[in-house]
Residue frames as qw, qx, qy, qz and C-alpha x, y, z in Angstrom:
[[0.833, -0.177, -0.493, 0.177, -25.40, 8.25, 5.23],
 [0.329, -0.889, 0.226, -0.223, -24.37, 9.10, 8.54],
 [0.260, 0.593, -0.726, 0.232, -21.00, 8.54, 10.37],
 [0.844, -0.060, -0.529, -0.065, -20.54, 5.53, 11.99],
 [0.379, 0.103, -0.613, 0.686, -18.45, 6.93, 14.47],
 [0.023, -0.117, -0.575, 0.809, -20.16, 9.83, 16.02],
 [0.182, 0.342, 0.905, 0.176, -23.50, 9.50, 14.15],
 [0.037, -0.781, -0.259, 0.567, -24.37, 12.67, 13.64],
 [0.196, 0.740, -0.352, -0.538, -22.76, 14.59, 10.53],
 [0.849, 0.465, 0.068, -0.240, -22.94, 13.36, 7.09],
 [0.861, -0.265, 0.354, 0.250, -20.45, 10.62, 5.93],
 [0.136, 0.827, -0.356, -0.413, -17.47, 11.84, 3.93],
 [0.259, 0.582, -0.746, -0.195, -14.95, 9.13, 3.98],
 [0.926, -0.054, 0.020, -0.373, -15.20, 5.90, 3.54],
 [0.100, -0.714, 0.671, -0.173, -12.71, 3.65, 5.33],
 [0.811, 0.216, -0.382, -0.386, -11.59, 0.10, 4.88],
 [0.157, -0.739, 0.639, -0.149, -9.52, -1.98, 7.25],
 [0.870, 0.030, -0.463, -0.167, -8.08, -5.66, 6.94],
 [0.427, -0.511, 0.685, -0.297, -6.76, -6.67, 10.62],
 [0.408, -0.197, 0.883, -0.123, -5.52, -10.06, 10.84],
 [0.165, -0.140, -0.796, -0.565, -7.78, -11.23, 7.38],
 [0.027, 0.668, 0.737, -0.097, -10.84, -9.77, 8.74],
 [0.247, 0.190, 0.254, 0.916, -12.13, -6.94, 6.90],
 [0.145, -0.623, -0.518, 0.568, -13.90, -3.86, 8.44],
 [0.227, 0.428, 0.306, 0.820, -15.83, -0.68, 6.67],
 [0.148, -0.557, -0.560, 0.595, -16.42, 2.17, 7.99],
 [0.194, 0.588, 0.260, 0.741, -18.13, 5.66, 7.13],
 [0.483, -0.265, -0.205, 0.809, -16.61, 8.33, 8.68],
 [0.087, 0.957, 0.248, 0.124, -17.27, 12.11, 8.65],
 [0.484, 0.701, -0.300, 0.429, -14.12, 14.41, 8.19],
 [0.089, -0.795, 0.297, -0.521, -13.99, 15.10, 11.92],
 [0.930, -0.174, 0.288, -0.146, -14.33, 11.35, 12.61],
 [0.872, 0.326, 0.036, 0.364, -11.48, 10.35, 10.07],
 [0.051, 0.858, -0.216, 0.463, -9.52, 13.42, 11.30],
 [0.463, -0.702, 0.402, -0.361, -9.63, 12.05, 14.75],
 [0.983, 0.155, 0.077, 0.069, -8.74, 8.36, 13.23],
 [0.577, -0.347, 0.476, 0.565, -5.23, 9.52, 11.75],
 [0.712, 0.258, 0.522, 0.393, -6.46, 9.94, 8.58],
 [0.161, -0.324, 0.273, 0.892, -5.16, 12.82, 6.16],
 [0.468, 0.669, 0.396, -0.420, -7.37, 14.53, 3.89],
 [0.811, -0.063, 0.343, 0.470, -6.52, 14.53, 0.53],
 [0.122, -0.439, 0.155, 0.877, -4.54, 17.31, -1.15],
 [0.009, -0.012, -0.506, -0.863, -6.19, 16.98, -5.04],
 [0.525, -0.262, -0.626, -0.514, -9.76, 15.78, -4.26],
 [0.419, -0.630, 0.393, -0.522, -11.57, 13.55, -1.52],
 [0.446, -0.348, 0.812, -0.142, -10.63, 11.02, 0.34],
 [0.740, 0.315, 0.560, -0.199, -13.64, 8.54, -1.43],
 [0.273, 0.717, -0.418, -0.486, -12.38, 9.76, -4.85],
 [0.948, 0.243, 0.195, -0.071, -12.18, 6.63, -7.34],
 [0.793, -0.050, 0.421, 0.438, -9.02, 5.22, -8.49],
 [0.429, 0.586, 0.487, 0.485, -9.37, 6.35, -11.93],
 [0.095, 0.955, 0.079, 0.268, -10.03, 10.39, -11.02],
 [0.522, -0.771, 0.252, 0.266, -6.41, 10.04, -8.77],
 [0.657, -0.230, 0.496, 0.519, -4.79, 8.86, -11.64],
 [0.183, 0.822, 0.457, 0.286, -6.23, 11.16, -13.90],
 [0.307, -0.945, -0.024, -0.110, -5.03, 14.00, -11.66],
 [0.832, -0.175, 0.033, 0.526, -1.39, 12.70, -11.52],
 [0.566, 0.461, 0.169, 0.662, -0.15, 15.02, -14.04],
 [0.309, -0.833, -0.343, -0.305, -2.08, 17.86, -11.88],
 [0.671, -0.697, -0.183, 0.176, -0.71, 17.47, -8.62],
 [0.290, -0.810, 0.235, 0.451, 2.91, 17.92, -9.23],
 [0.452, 0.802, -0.348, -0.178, 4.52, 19.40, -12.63],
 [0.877, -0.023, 0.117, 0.466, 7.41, 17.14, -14.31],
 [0.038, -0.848, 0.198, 0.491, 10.36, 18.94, -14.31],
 [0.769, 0.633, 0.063, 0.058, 11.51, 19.57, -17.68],
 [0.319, -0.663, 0.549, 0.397, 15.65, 18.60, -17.43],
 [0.257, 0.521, -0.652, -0.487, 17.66, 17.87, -20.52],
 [0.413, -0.015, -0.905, -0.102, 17.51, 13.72, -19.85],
 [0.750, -0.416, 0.240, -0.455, 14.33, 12.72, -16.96],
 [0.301, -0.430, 0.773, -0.356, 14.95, 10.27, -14.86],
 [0.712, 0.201, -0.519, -0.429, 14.62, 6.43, -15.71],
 [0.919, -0.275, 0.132, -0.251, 14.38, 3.24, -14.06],
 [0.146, -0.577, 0.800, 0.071, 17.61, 1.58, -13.38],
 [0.373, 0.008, 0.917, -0.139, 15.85, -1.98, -13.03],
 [0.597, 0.541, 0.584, 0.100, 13.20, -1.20, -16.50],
 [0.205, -0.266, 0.130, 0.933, 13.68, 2.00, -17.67],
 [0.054, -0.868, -0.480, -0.113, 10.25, 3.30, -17.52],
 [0.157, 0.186, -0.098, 0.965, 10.66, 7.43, -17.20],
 [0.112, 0.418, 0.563, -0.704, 7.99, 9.42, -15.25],
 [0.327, 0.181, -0.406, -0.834, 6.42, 10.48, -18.56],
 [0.391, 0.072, -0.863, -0.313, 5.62, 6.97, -18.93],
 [0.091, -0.129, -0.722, 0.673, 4.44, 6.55, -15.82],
 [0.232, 0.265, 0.194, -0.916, 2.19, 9.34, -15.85],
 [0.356, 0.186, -0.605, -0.688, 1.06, 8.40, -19.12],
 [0.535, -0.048, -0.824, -0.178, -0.03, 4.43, -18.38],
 [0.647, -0.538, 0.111, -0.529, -0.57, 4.66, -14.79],
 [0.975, -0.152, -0.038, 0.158, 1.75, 1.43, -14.06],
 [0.217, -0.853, 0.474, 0.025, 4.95, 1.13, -12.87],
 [0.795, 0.305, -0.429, -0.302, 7.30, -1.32, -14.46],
 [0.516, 0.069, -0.703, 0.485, 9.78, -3.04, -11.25],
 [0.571, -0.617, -0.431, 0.326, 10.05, -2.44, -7.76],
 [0.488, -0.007, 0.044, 0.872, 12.89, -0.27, -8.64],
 [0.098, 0.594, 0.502, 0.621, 10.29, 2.30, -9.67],
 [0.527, -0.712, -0.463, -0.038, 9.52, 3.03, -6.05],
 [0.679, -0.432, 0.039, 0.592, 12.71, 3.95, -5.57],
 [0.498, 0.221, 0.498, 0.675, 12.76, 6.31, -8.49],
 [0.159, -0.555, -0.204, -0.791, 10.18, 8.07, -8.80],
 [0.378, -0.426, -0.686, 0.452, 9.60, 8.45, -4.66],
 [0.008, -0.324, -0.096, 0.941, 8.97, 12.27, -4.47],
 [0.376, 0.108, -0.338, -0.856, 6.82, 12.02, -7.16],
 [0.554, -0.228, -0.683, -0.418, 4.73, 9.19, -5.86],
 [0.087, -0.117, -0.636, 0.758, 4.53, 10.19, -2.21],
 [0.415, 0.139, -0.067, -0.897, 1.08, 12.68, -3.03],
 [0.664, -0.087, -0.390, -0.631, -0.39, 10.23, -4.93],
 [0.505, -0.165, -0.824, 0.195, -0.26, 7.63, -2.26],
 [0.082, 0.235, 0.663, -0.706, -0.94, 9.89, 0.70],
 [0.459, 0.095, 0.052, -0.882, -4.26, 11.04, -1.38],
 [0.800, 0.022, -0.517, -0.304, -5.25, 7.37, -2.57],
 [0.657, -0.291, -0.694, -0.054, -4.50, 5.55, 0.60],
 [0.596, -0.743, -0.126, -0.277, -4.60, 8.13, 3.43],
 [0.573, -0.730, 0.358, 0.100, -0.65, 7.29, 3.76],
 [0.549, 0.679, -0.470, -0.133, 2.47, 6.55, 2.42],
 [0.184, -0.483, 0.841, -0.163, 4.03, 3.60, 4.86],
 [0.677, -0.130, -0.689, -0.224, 2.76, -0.31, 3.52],
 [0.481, -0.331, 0.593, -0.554, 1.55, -2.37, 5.80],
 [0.876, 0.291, -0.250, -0.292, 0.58, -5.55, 3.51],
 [0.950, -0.025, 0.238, 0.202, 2.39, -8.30, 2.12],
 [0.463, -0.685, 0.448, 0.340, 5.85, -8.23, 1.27],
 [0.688, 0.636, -0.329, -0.120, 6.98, -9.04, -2.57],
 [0.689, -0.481, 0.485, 0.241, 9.41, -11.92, -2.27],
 [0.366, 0.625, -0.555, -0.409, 11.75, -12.40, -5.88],
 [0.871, 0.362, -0.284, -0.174, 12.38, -15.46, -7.65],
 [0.797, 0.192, -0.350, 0.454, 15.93, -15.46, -6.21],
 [0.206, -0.951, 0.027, -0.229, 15.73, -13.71, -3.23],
 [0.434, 0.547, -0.556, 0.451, 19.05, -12.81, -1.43],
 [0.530, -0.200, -0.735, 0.373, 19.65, -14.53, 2.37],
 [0.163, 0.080, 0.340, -0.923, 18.58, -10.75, 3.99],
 [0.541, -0.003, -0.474, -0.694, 15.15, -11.26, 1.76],
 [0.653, -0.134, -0.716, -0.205, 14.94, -14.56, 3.05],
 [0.193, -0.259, -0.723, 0.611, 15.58, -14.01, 6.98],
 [0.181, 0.147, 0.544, -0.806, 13.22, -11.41, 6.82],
 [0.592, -0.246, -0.498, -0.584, 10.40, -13.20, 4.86],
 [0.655, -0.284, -0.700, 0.025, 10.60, -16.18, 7.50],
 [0.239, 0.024, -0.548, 0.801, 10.67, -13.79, 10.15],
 [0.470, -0.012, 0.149, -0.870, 7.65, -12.54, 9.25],
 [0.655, -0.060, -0.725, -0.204, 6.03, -15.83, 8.28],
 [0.471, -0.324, -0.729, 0.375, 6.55, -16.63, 12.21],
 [0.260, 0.034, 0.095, -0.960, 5.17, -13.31, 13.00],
 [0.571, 0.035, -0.319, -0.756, 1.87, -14.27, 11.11],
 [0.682, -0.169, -0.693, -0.162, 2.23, -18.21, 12.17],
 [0.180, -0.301, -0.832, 0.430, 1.76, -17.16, 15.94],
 [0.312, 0.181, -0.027, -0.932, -0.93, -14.81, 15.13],
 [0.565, -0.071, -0.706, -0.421, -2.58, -18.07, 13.60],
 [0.440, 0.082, -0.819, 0.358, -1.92, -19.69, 16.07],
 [0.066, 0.227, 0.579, -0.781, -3.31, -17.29, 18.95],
 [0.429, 0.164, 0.045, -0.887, -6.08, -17.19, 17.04],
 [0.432, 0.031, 0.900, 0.048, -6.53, -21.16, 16.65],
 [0.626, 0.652, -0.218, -0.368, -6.58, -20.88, 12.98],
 [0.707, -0.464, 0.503, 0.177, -5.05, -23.80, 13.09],
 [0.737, 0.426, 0.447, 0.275, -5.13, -24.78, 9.25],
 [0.237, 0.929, -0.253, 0.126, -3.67, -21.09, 7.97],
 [0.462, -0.697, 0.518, 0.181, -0.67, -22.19, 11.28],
 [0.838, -0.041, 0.510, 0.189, -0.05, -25.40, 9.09],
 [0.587, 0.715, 0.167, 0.343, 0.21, -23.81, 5.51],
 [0.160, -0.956, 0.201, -0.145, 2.11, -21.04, 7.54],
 [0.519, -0.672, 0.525, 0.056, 4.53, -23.41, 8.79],
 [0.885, 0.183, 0.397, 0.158, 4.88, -25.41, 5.88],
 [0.323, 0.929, 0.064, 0.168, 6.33, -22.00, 4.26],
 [0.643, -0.657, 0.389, 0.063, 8.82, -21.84, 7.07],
 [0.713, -0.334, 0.611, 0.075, 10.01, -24.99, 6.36],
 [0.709, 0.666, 0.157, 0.173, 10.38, -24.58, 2.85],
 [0.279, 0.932, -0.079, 0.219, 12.23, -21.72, 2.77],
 [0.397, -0.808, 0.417, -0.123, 14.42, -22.77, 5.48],
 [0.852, 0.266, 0.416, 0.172, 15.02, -26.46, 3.25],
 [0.626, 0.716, 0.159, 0.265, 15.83, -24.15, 0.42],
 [0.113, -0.960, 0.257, -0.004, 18.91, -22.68, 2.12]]
């Protein structure tokens, strides 16, 4: 398959994007995903299946071997465990094991900074909540300018929940 970009050289990576819930695929050649932003990845390539990045975990970077490893405050999962299952057991985890889950993120998505949705808790705390509904009105004039009008309504009915529930 050729690249989509500069049609010429043979397609490497293969690139997904969701903008505003419309989703876009592209296939890219290295020097075409190069000139995108994207990073090549350190254990494998870019197109590489789930399964052969997590497979490679153990690979990339050694556990160090201290008397007690490091555990989740918020489950106490340990990087062994980790490594082991391929799941992570809180949020907290992210916070834990960061250094050691930087790699595998920049080589499975081409980066390490979200850009999704936003985990709200069960009981979130009043910072949690200003900046869900901040973003909520983020997203409900984005509906809006895009006279989606029926997403604006569900969008604003969220609002007004959350802003009830204070």
């Amino acid at each position: 398959m050729k690249c989509d970009n500069c049609g010429q050289e043979e397609a490497t990576v293969h690139l997904t994007r969701v903008v505003e819930n419309k989703m876009s695929s592209y296939h890219l050649c290295e020097r075409c995903a190069a000139e995108q932003g994207l990073e090549e990845g350190v254990g494998g390539s870019p197109s590489a299946p789930l399964t052969d990045f997590l497979a490679q975990m153990g690979k990339a970077e050694p556990i160090e071997q201290t008397a007690t490893e490091v555990a989740c405050e918020g489950c106490g999962l340990t990087l062994t465990q980790f490594k082991k299952s391929g799941r992570l057991g809180c949020a907290d985890c992210y916070r834990t094991f960061d250094q050691h889950l930087r790699s595998l993120f920049r080589r499975l998505h081409a980066g390490t900074q979200h850009v999704g949705k936003v985990y709200m808790p069960p009981d979130p705390s009043e910072a949690d909540r200003t900046a869900r509904i901040a973003s909520l009105r983020r997203s409900l004039q984005r509906a809006v300018d895009a006279e989606d009008f029926e997403r604006a309504a569900s969008i604003r009915d969220q609002i007004r929940e959350m802003e009830d529930s204070t």
